[in-house]
FIZADREN-227898 format. One line per field, with one value per residue: residue number from 1; residue in one letter; chain; x, z, y of N, C-alpha, C in turn. Coordinates in Angstrom, 2 decimals. Each point is the difference from the previous one (the first is absolute). Last residue first. Example, Ala and Ser with C-alpha at 12.3 -4.5 7.8 and 13.67 -1.06 7.14 Angstrom:
pos	2/1
code	S/A
unit	A/A
nX	12.85/0.29
nZ	7.08/-0.07
nY	-2.25/-5.72
caX	0.82/-0.89
caZ	0.06/0.00
caY	1.19/1.19
cX	-0.77/0.90
cZ	0.73/0.00
cY	1.09/1.20
END
This chain:
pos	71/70/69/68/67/66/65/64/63/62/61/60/59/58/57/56/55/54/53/52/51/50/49/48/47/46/45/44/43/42/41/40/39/38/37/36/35/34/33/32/31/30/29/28/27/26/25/24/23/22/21/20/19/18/17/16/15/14/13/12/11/10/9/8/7/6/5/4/3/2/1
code	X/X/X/X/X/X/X/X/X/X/X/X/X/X/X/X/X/X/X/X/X/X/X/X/X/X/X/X/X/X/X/X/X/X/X/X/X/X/X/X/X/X/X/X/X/X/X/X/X/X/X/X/X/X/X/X/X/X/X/X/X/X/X/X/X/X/X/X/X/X/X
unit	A/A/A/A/A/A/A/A/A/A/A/A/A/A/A/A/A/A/A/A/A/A/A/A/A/A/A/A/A/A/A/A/A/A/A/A/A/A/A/A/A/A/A/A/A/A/A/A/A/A/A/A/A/A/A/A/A/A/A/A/A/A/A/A/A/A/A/A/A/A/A
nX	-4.92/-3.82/-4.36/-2.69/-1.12/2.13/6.06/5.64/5.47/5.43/5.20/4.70/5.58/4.56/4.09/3.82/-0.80/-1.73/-3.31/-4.38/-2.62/-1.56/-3.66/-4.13/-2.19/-2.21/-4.23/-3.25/-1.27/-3.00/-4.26/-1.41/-0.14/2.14/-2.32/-3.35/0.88/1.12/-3.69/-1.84/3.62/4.56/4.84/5.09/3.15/2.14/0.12/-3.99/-1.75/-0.17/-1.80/-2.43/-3.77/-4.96/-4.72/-3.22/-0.29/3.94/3.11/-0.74/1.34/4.09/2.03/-0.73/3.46/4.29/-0.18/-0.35/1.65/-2.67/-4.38
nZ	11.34/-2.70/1.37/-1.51/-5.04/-4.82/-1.39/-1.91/1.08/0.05/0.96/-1.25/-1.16/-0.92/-2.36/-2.39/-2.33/2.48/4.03/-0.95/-1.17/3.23/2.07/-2.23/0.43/4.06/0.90/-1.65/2.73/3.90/-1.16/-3.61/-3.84/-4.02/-3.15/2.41/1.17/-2.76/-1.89/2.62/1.91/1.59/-0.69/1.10/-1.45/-2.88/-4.74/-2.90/0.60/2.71/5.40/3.60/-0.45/0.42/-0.15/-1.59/-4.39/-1.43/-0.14/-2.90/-4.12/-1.54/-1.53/-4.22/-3.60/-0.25/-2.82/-4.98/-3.68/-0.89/2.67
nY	-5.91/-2.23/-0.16/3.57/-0.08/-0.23/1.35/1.11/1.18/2.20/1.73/2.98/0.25/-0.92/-3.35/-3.55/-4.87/-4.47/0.55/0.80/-3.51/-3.14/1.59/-0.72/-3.99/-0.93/1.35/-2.81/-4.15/0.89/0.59/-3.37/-2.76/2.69/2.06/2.95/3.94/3.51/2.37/3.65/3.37/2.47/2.93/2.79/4.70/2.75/-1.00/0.56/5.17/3.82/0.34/1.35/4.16/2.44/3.70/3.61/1.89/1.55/-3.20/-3.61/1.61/-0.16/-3.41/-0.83/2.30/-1.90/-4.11/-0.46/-2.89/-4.82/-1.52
caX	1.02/1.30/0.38/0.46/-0.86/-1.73/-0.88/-1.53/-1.21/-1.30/-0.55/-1.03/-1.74/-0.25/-1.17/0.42/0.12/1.26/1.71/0.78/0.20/0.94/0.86/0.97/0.44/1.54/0.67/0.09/0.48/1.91/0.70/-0.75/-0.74/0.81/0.64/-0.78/0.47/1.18/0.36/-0.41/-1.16/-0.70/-1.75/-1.15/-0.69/-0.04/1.32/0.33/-0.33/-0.36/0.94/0.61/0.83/1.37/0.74/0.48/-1.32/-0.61/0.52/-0.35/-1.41/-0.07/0.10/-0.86/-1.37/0.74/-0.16/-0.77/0.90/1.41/0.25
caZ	0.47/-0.47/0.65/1.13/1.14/0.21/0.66/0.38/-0.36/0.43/-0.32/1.28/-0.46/1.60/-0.90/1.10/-0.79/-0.98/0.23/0.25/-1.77/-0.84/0.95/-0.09/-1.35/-0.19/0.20/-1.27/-1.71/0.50/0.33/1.29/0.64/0.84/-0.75/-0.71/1.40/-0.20/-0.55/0.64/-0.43/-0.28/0.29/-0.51/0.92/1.29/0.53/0.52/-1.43/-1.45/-0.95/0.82/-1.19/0.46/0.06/1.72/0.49/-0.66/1.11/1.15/-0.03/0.49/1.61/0.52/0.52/0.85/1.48/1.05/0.49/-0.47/-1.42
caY	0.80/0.13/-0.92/0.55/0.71/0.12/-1.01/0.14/-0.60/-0.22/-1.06/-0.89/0.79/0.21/1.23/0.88/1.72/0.14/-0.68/0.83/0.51/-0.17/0.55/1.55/0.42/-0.42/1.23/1.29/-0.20/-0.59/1.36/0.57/-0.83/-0.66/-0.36/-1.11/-0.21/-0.33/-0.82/-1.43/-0.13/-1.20/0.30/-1.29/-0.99/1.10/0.59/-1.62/-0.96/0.92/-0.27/-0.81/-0.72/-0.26/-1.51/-0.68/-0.60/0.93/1.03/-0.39/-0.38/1.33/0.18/-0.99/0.71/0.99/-0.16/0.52/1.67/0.34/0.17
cX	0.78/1.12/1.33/1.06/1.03/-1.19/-1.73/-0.73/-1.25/-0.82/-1.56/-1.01/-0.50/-1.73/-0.84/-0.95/0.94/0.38/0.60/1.51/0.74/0.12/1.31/1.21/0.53/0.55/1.46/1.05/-0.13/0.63/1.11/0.93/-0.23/-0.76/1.23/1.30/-1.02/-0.72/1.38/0.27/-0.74/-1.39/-0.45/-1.33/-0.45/-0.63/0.07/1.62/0.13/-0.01/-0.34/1.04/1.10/0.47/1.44/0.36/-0.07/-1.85/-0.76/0.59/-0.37/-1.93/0.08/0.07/-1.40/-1.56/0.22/-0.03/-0.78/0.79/1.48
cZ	1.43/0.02/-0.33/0.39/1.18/1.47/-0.33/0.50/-0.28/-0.66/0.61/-1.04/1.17/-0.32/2.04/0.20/0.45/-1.23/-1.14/0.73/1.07/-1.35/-0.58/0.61/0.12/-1.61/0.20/0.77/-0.66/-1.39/0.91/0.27/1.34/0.77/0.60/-0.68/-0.56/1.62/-0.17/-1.52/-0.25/0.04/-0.58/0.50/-0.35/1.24/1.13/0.47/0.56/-1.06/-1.46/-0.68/1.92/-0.79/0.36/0.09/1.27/0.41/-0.21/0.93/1.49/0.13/0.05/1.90/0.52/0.00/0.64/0.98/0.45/0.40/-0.22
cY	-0.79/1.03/-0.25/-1.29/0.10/0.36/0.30/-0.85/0.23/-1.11/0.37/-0.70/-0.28/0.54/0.16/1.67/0.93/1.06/-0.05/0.16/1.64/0.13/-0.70/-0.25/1.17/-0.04/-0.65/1.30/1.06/-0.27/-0.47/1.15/0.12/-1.33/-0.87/-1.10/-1.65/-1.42/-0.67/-0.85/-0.67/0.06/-1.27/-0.11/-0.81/-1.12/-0.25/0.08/-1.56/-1.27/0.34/-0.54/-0.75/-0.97/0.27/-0.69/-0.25/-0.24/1.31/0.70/-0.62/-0.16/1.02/0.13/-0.95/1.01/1.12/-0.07/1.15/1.41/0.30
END
């Protein structure tokens, strides 16, 4: 919700959870509709990976994945 994030992650620390980033800033995060859109998880992570060359942007880079096969 709008100007709730700082108490939206206090909330999951507070619940046991673990905040991994505070906003779309903080890391690229592919997902199965960026990786559908690329036409595969090699294509979606050389997209990042040169959006981050040329950003000069050092984020890490995670992926979600549905099942096991796609780790």
């Amino acid at each position: 919700m709008p100007l709730l994030r700082e108490l939206e992650k206090y909330a999951v620390r507070v619940g046991g959870g673990q905040n991994h980033r505070k906003g779309l800033y903080d890391m690229y995060l592919i997902k199965e509709n960026h990786i559908a859109a690329a036409g595969s998880i090699e294509k979606a992570i050389k997209k990042v990976l040169s959006h981050r060359k040329t950003n000069r942007n050092n984020a890490m880079v995670e992926i979600e994945v549905t099942n096991l096969r796609e780790l």
